[in-house]
C-alpha positions in Angstrom: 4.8 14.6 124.9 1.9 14.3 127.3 -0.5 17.5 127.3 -2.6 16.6 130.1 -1.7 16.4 133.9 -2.6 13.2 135.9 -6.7 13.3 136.7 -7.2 16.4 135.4 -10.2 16.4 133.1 -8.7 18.9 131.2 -5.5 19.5 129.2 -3.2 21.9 130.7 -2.6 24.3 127.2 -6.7 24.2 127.8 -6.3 26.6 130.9 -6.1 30.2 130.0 -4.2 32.4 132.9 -5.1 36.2 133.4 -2.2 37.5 133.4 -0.6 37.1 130.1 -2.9 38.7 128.1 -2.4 41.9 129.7 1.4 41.7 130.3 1.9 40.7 126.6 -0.4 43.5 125.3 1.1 46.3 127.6 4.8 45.0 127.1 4.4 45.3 123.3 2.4 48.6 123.2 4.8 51.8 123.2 1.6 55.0 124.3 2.2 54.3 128.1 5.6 53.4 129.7 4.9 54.6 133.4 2.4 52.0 134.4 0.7 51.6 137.7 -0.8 47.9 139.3 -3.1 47.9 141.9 -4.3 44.6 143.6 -5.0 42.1 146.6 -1.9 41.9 148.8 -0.9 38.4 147.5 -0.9 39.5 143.8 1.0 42.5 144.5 3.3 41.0 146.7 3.8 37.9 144.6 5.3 40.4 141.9 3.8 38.6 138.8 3.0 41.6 137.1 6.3 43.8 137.6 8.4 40.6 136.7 6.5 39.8 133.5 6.5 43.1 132.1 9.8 43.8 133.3 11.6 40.9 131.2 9.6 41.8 128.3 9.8 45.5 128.6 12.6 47.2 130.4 11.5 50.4 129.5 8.5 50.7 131.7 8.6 52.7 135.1 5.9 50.4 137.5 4.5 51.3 140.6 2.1 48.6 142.4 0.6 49.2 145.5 -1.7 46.3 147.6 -5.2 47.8 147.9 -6.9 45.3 150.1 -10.1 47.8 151.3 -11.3 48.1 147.9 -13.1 44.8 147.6 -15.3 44.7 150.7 -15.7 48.1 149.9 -17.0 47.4 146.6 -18.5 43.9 147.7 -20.9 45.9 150.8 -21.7 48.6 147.8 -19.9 51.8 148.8 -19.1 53.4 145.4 -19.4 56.8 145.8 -16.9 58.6 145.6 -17.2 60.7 148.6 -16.1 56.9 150.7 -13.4 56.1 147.9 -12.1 59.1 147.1 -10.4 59.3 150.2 -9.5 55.8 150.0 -7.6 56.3 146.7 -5.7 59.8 148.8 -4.0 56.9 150.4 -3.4 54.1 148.4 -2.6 56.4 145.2 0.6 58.8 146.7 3.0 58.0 144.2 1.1 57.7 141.2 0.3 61.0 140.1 2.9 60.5 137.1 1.3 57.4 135.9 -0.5 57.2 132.4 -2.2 53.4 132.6 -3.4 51.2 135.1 -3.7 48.0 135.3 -6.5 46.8 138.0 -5.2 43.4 138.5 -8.4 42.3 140.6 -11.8 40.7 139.6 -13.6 43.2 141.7 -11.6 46.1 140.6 -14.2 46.9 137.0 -16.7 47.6 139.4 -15.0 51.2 140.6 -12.4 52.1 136.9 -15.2 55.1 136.2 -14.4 56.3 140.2 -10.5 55.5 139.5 -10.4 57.7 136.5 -12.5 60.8 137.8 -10.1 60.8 140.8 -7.3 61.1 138.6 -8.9 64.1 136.4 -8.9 61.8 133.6 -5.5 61.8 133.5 -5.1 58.0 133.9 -6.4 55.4 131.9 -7.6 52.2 133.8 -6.9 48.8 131.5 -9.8 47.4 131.1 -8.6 43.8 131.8 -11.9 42.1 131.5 -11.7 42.5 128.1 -8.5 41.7 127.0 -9.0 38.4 129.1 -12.4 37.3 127.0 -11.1 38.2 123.8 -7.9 36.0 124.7 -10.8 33.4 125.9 -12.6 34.3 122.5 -9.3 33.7 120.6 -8.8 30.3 122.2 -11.9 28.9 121.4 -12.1 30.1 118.1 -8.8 28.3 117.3 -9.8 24.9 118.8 -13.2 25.4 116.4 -14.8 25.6 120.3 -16.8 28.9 119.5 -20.3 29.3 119.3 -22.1 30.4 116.3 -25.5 30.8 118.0 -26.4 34.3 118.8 -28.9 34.1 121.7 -28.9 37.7 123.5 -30.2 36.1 126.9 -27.8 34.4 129.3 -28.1 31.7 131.6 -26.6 31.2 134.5 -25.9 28.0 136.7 -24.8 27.7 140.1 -24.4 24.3 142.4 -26.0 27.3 145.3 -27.4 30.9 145.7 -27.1 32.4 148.3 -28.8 35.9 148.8 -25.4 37.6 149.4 -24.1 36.0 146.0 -27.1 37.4 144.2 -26.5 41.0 145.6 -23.1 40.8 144.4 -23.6 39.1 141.2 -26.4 41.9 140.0 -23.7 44.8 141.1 -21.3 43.2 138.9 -23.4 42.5 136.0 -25.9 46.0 136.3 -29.0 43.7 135.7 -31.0 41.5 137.8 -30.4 38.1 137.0 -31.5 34.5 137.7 -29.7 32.0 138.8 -30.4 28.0 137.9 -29.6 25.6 140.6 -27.7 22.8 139.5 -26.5 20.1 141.6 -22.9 18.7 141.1 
């Protein structure tokens, strides 16, 4: 059996996808079975999500809805909720019965305290970022790959920085950071 694709550096079991983790932990979990996705227009459209959670839980009512204006949105720094709020009017009709949802965007974490206070509360946003590094933590772990060191400061390296890149990666992260050049 060959494990690793033609002049790939990597094998292929190797590559973690996003999302499995979260299918495979909302399909098997019985609290929520009316689940919302929100997304890019090519994830929702692609229909990943509803399919994979569909074979492995019929049960589940889904409604996914593309929600392109969030990430520029959240990328130029509008996160108050007087400018998403009405945003969300919009792109939410229809999921007012809704108990989780799943944010199936990279950007998305930014804005799940917003998403939740629009709902009341009511509505619990997955917080996918997690469940993805503890399925990266798991991985490692098993191939003996994990690090033992505890070091609490992070290091960061980039082939460039830009100025709009830093901007974005300090609203993402909540800190100010510095960024290493490294040439590839």
């Amino acid at each position: 059996m060959i494990n690793k694709a033609p002049n790939l550096p990597y094998a292929l079991e190797d590559i973690i996808e996003v999302i499995s983790p979260i299918v495979n932990l909302i399909a098997t979990q019985q609290k929520y079975t009316n689940i919302g996705i929100i997304g890019t227009r090519k994830t929702i459209s692609s229909g990943m999500f509803n399919e994979a959670l569909s074979l492995l839980n019929g049960n589940l009512q889904i409604t996914a809805r593309a929600t392109p204006l969030l990430v520029p949105l959240i990328e130029d720094g509008f996160l108050e909720e007087n400018v998403l709020f009405p945003v969300f009017d919009r792109y939410f009709k229809g999921f007012q019965n809704c108990q989780l949802l799943i944010p199936a965007c990279t950007h998305y974490p930014i804005i799940y305290q917003q998403i939740e206070s629009y709902f009341d509360n009511k509505l619990k946003v997955l917080h996918t970022p997690k469940i993805i590094a503890e399925s990266v933590e798991a991985m490692l772990e098993q191939k003996g790959l994990l690090s033992t060191t505890k070091n609490n400061e992070d290091d960061y390296h980039l082939s460039d920085v830009t100025d709009e890149f830093l901007r974005e990666a300090e609203l993402f992260l909540g800190k100010k950071v510095h960024f290493n050049r490294t040439l590839v």
